[in-house]
N, C-alpha and C positions, 0 to 999 in steps of 0.2 A: 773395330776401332771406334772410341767414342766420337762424338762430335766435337764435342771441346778440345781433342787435339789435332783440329785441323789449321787451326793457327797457325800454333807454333812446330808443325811440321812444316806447312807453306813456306815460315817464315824462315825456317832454317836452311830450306831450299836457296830463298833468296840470299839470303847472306853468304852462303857457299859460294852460289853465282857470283858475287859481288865480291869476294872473299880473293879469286881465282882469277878476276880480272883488275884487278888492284893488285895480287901481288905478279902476276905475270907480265905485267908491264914496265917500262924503266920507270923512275920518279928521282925528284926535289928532294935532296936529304933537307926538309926544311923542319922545324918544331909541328906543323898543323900536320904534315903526315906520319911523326911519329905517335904523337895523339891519335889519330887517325887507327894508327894501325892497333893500338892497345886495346882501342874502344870497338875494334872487329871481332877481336880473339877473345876480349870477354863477354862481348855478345855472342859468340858460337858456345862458349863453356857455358852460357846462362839457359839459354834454348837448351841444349844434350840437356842440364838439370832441370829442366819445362818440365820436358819430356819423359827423362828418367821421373820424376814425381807421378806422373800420371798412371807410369807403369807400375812404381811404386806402390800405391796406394792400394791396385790390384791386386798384388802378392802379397801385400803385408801380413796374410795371417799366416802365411807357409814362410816368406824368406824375415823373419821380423827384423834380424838384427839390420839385414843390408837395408830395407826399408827407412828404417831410422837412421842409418849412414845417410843415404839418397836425399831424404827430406830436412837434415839438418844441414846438408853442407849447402843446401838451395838455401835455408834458413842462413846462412854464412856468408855465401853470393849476394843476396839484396843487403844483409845490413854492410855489407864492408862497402856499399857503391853510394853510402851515406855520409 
């Protein structure tokens, strides 16, 4: 495993944690925790495409096409969060 994906593996760790103890507990139907919740679940999609890209890059000369799936939907992921 590279070095460089020990981020965003860490990080997805945490987020799952976090992920798991937010939705397992009762809550405030209020607007800040529907926000709330939107901005977990696309932070868990955004990390799996981290991480799919890193993997990505690796196999690109054997899997190309899924490669260029993988890397452009991360490409899709950051500008739509503009």
């Amino acid at each position: 495993m590279n070095r460089f994906m020990a981020f965003p593996i860490v990080s997805l760790i945490f987020i799952v944690l976090l992920t798991v103890v937010f939705f397992s507990k009762p809550r405030l139907r209020s607007h800040e925790n529907q926000i709330y919740k939107i901005l977990i679940i696309t932070n868990i999609i955004g990390l799996i495409l981290e991480i799919l890209c890193h993997i990505a890059i690796s196999i690109i000369d054997k899997y190309y096409l899924f490669s260029i799936f993988i890397l452009k939907a991360y490409v899709v992921y950051i500008s739509h969060g503009q």
